[in-house]
LOZADO-898005 format. One record per residue (C-alpha): y, z, x. Coordinates in steps of 0.02 Angstrom, whole numbers, plus 50000, padded with zeros to 5 digits. Example, Ala and Ser with C-alpha at 12.3 -4.5 7.8 and 13.67 -1.06 7.14 Angstrom:
<node <49775 50390 50615>>
<node <49947 50357 50684>>
//
This chain:
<node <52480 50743 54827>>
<node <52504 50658 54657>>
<node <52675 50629 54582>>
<node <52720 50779 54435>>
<node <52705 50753 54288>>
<node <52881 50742 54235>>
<node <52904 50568 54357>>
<node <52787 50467 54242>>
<node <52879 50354 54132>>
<node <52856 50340 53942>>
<node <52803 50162 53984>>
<node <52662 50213 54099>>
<node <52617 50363 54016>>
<node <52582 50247 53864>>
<node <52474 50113 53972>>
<node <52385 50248 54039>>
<node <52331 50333 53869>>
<node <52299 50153 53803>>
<node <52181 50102 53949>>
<node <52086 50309 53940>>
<node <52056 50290 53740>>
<node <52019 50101 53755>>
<node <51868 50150 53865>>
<node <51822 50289 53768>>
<node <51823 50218 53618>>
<node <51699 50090 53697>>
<node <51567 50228 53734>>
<node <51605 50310 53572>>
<node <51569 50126 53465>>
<node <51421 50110 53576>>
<node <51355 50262 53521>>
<node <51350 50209 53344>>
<node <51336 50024 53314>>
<node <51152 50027 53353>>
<node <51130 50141 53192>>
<node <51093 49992 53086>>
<node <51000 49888 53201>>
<node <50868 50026 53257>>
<node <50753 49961 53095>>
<node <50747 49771 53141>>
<node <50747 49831 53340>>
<node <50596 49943 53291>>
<node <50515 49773 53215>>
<node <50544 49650 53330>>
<node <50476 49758 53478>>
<node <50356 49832 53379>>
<node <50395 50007 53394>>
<node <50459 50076 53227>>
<node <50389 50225 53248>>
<node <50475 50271 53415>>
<node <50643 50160 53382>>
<node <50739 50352 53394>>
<node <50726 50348 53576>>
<node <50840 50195 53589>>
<node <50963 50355 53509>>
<node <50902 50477 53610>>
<node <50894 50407 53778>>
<node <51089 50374 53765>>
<node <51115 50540 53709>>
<node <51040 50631 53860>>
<node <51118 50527 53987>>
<node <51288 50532 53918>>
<node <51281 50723 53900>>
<node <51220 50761 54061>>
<node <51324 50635 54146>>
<node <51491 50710 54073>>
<node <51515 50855 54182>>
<node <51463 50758 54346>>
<node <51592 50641 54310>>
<node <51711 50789 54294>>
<node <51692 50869 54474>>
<node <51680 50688 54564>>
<node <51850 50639 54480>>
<node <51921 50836 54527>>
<node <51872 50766 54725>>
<node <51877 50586 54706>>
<node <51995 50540 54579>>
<node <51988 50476 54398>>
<node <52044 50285 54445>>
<node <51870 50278 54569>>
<node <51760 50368 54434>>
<node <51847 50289 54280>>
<node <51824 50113 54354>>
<node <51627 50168 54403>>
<node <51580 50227 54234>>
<node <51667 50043 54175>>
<node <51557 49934 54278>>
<node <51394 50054 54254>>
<node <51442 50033 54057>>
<node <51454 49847 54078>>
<node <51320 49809 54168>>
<node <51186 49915 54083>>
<node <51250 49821 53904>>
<node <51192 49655 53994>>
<node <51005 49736 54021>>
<node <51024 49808 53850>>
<node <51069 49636 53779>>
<node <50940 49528 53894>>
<node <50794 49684 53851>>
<node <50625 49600 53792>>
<node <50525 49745 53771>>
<node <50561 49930 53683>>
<node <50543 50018 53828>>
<node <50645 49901 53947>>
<node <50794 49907 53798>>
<node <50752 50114 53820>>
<node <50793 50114 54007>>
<node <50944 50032 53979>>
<node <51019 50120 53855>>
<node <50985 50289 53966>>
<node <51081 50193 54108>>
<node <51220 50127 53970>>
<node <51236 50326 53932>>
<node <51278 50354 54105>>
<node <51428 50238 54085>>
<node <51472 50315 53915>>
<node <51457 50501 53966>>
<node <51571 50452 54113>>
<node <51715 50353 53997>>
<node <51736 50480 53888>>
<node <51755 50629 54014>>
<node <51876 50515 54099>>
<node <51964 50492 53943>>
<node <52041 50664 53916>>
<node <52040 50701 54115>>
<node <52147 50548 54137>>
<node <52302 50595 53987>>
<node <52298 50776 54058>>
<node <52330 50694 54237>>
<node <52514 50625 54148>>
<node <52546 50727 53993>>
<node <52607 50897 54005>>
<node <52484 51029 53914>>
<node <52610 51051 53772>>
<node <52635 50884 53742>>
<node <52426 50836 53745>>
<node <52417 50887 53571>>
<node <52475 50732 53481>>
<node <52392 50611 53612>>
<node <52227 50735 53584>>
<node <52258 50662 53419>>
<node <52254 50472 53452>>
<node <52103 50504 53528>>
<node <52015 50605 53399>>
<node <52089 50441 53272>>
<node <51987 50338 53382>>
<node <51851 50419 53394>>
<node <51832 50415 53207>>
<node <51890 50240 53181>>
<node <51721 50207 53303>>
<node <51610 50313 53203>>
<node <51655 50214 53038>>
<node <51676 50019 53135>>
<node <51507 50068 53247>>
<node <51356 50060 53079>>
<node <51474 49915 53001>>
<node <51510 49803 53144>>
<node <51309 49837 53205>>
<node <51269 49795 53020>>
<node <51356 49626 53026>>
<node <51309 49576 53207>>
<node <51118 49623 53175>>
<node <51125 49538 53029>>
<node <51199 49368 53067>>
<node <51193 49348 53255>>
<node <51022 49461 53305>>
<node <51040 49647 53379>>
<node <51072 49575 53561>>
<node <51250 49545 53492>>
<node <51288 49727 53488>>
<node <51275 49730 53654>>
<node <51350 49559 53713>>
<node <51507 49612 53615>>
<node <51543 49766 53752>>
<node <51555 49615 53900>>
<node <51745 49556 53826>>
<node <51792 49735 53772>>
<node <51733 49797 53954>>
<node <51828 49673 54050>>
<node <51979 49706 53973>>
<node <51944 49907 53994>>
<node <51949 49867 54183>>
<node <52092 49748 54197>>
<node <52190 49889 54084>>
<node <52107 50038 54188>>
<node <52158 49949 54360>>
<node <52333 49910 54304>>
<node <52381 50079 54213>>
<node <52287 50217 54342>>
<node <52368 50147 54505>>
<node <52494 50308 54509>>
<node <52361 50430 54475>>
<node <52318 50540 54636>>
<node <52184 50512 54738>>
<node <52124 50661 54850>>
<node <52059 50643 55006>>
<node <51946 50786 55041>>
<node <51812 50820 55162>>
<node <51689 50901 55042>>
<node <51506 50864 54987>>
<node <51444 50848 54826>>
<node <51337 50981 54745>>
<node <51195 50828 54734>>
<node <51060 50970 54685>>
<node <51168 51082 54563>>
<node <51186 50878 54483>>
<node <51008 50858 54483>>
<node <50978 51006 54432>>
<node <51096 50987 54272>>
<node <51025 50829 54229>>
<node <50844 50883 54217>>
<node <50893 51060 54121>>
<node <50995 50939 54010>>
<node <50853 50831 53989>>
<node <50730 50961 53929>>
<node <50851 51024 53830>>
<node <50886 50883 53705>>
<node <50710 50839 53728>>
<node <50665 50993 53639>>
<node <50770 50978 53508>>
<node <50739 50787 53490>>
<node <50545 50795 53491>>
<node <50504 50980 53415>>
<node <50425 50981 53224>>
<node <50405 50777 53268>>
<node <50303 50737 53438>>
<node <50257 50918 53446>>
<node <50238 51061 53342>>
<node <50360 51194 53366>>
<node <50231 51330 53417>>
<node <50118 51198 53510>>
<node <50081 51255 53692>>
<node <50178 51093 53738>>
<node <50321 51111 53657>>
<node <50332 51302 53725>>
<node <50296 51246 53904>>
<node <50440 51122 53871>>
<node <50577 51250 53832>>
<node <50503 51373 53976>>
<node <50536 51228 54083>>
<node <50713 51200 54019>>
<node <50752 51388 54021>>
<node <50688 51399 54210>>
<node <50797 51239 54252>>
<node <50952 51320 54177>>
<node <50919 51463 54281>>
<node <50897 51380 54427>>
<node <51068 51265 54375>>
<node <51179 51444 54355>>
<node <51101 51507 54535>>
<node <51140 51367 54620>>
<node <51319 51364 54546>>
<node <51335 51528 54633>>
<node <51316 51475 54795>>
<node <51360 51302 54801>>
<node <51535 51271 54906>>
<node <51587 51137 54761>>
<node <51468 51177 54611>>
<node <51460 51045 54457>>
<node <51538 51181 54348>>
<node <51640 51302 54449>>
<node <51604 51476 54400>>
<node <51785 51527 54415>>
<node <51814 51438 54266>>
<node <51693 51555 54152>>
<node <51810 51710 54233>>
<node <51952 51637 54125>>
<node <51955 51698 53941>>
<node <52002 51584 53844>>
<node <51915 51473 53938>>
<node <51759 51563 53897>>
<node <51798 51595 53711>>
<node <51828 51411 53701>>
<node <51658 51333 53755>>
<node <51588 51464 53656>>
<node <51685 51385 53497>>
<node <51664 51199 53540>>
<node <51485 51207 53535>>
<node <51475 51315 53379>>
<node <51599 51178 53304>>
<node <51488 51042 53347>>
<node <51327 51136 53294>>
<node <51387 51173 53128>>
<node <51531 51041 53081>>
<node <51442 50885 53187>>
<node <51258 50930 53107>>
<node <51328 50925 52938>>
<node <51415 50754 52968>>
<node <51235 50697 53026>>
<node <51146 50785 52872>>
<node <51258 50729 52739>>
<node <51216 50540 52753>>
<node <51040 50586 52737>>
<node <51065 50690 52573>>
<node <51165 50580 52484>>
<node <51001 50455 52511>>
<node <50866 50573 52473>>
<node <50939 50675 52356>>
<node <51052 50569 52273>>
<node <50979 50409 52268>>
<node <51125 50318 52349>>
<node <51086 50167 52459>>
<node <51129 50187 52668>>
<node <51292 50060 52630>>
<node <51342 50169 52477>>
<node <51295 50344 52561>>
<node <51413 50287 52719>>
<node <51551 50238 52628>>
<node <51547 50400 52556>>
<node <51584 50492 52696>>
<node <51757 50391 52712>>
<node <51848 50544 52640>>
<node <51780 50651 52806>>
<node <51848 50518 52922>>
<node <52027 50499 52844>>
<node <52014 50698 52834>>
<node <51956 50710 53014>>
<node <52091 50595 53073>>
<node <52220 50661 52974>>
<node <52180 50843 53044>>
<node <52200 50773 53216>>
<node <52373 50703 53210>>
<node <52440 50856 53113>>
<node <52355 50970 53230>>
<node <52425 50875 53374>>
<node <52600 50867 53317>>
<node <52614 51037 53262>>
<node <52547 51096 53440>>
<node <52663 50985 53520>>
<node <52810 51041 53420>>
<node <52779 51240 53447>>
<node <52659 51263 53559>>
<node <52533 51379 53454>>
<node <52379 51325 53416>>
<node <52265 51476 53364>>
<node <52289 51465 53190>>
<node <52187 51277 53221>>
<node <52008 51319 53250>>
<node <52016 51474 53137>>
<node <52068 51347 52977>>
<node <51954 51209 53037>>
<node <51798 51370 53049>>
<node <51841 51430 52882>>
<node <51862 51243 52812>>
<node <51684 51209 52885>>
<node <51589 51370 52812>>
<node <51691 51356 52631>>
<node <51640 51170 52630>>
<node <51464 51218 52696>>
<node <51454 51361 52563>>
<node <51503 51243 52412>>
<node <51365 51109 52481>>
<node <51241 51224 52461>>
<node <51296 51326 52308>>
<node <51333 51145 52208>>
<node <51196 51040 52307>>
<node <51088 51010 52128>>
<node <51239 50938 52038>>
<node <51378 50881 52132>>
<node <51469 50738 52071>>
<node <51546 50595 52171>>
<node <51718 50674 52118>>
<node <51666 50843 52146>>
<node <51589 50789 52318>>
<node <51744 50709 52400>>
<node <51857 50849 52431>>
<node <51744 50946 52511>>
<node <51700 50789 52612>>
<node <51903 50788 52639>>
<node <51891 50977 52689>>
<node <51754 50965 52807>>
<node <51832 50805 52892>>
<node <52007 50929 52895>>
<node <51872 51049 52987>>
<node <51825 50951 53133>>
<node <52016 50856 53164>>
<node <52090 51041 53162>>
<node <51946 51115 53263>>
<node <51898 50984 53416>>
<node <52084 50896 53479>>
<node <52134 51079 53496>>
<node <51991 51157 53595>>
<node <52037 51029 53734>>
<node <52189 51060 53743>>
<node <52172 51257 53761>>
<node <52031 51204 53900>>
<node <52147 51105 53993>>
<node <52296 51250 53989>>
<node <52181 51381 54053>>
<node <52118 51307 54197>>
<node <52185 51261 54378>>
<node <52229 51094 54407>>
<node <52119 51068 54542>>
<node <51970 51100 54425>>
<node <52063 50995 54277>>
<node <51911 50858 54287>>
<node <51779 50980 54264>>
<node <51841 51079 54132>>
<node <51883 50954 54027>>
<node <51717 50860 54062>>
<node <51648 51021 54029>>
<node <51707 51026 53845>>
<node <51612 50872 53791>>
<node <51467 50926 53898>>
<node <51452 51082 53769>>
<node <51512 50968 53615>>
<node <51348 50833 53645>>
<node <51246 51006 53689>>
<node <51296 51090 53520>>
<node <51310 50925 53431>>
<node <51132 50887 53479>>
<node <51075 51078 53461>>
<node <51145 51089 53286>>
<node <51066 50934 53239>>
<node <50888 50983 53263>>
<node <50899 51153 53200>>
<node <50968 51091 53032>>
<node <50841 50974 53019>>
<node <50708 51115 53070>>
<node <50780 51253 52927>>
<node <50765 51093 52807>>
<node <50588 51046 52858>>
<node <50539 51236 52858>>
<node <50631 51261 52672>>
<node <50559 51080 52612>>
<node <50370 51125 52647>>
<node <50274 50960 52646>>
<node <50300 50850 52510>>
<node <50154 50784 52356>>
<node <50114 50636 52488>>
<node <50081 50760 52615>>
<node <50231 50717 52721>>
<node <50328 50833 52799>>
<node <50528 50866 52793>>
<node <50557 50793 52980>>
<node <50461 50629 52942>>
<node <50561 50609 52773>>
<node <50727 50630 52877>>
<node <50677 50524 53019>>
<node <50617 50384 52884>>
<node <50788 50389 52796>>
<node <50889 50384 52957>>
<node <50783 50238 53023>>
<node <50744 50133 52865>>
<node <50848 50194 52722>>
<node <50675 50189 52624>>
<node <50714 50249 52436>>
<node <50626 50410 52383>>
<node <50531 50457 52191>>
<node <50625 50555 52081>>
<node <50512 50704 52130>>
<node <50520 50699 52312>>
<node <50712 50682 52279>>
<node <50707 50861 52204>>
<node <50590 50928 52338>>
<node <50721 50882 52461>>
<node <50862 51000 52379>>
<node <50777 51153 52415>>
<node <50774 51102 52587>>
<node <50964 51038 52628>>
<node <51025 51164 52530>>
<node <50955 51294 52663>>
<node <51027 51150 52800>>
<node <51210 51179 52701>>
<node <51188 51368 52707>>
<node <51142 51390 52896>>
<node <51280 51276 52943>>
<node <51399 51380 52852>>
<node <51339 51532 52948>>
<node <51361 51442 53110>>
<node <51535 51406 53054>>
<node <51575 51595 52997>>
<node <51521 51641 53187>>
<node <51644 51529 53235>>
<node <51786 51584 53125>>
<node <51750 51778 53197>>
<node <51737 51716 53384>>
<node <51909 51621 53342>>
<node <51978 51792 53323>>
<node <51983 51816 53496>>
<node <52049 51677 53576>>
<node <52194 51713 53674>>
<node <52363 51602 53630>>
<node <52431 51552 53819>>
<node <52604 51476 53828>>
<node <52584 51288 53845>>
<node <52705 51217 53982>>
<node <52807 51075 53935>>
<node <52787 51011 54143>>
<node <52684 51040 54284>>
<node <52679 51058 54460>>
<node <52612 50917 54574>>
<node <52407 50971 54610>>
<node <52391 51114 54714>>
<node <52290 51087 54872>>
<node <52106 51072 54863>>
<node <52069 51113 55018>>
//
């Protein structure tokens, strides 16, 4: 039985959060800093043309690793899984780092996501394990802070390491920061409960997960690019992923310890939750993805100057986060958060697409500010309404769950901006079409003619406008959440047995 929660010290609690966000923000920087290598990768192992995958392949693994991680920590314990997804992490940035060939460096990165998808599940499993839900707000707010502070070090620190030391340095760079993550993670989890159960994993409901997954995001990451969208292969493709998902829910049914336990979707706010996180990500994470790419294309900025840009969003993002957190904490209500951060996101959304032809660097940073409010008053708090909701005995795999359906949406969003701004672009004078010009600019930052630069408004201003839709959903499925008390304690774990 583990201790309550009320019996760890301030001391430990703090070691503990430090050694959870240290790891996460490991995955998280991963995630990023190969951003502004993937053009001399492409290059060196002559594969320019595919260099996405090295994205890609992270981004599957990670996903579909995240609620896996979740039930094995529920029966196993975070320490055991949090230490695993360390060493996996570790060791798959040596294979990245030693990789002489694109497809070897591919492999590896799908094994590094493995580790990733596992670090950051463990992350917000691990503070729930000592932090009392109505206190989880503020430290939901450290985390969200690092999260961002990865997502603006990741493209810089790749930038500088690519540039003066070769891309292998990205890589090399996660042995030191690894090492300590397990000396931390071995000293601060020794308190945290270990159960000792006599229970099997659901191996095929995890199989099955990671192949539906898999053909999800590889329909979203290869439609209107490998494949046309109404090409016989890419409609076999999402029959395949539809039939696996199927297959995934079934086998949830009957399974004695299922991946994702289908008591959980019985609980309301549980329910309206998910529903919202992957909305958020859809809409709020697609535009964060998009907006780099316009201020290129249709505003002629350079990648260095178009990233910098988005600063405002981070300190707005970050900001949201610790206010969100704190106010949580301090009155335990926290309904009025994803409602603001929805309406934030479809205001800021609306004004993208409304102003898109003449926005001016002043004009463009406080709705940057307002969208980054969006996703710091939106994500911290859907976690923490997650983790309230649901029994402590499935604590792991609901809050595993929630960035499960944050990398879905995320990824989801993603490719159907980019498909309402191919569809709304048409094909450009050169003949190329709105995918290729996105993928170009995300890859090589290539500069665009003044005309092609005007083509491409027609088609992110149709992006702007869909992801403002997504985000009005949002704001009307808000409506409905439930507010639960949040407890300021908890009972030691119920039994699992």
């Amino acid at each position: 039985m583990s201790p309550p929660l009320h019996s760890f010290t301030p001391r430990e609690v703090r070691t503990v959060v430090f050694g959870a966000v240290l790891g996460m923000f490991l995955a998280s920087l991963d995630a990023t800093i190969v951003a502004t290598a993937l053009p001399q990768i492409g290059r060196e192992t002559n594969a320019l043309d595919h260099v996405g995958w090295i994205v890609t392949a992270y981004l599957i693994t990670s996903t579909a690793a995240s609620p896996i991680y979740g039930r094995l920590s529920d029966l196993y314990g975070r320490r055991t899984m949090l230490q695993t997804a360390i060493l996996i992490f570790v060791a798959a940035s040596i294979l990245c780092a030693l990789a002489d060939s694109f497809v070897t460096l591919a492999l590896a990165r799908a094994l590094q996501g493995v580790g990733g998808g596992g670090l950051i599940a463990m992350a917000h499993a691990t503070i729930a394990d000592v932090v009392a839900p109505r206190d989880r707000g503020r430290y939901q707010g450290i985390i969200s802070g690092a999260f961002a502070a990865s997502n603006v070090l990741g493209p810089i620190l790749g930038g500088v390491l690519t540039q003066r030391a070769g891309w292998p340095w990205i890589f090399w760079i996660n042995l030191p920061l690894g090492l300590i993550c397990v000396v931390v993670a071995r000293a601060a989890l020794k308190r945290l409960h270990t159960p000792r159960v006599e229970r099997r994993v659901d191996w095929l409901g995890a199989l099955l997960l990671i192949l539906a997954t898999t053909a999800t995001l590889l329909v979203a990451s290869t439609g209107g690019r490998d494949f046309a969208w109404r090409s016989f292969e890419m409609g076999l493709l999402a029959l395949f992923a539809v039939a696996l998902w199927g297959a995934f829910v079934q086998r949830q049914r009957v399974a004695a310890d299922p991946i994702l336990p289908p008591r959980m979707f019985k609980i309301a706010p549980y329910r309206v939750t998910i529903a919202s996180t992957a909305l958020a990500t859809m809409s709020l994470t697609g535009l964060t993805v998009l907006l780099p790419l316009y201020l290129q294309l249709a505003r002629g900025l350079d990648p260095e100057a178009a990233g910098f840009s988005l600063i405002p969003a981070t300190l707005g993002s970050v900001s949201g986060s610790l206010v969100a957190g704190w106010w949580i904490s301090r009155t335990g209500r926290y309904k009025f958060f994803p409602m603001l951060g929805f309406a934030l996101g479809a205001v800021g959304a609306a004004l993208l697409a409304w102003r898109a032809p003449d926005l001016t660097q002043a004009s463009l940073l406080p709705i940057l500010g307002a969208l980054g409010l969006g996703i710091g008053f939106t994500f911290p708090t859907t976690m923490v309404i997650v983790q309230n909701a649901v029994e402590r005995r499935d604590l792991g795999s609901a809050t595993a769950s929630v960035s499960f359906f944050r990398s879905l949406g995320g990824a989801t969003g993603v490719a159907l901006l980019y498909a309402v701004f191919s569809v709304a672009f048409g094909t450009g004078a050169d003949g190329e079409s709105g995918l290729v010009l996105l993928d170009r600019a995300a890859s090589s930052g290539a500069a665009l003619a003044v005309a092609t630069r005007a083509d491409a408004l027609d088609g992110f201003r149709a992006a702007f406008a869909c992801a403002g839709l997504i985000a009005v959903i949002g704001f009307v499925l808000a409506l409905f959440l439930e507010e639960m008390p949040l407890k300021r304690g908890d009972a030691p774990l119920p039994s699992v047995e």
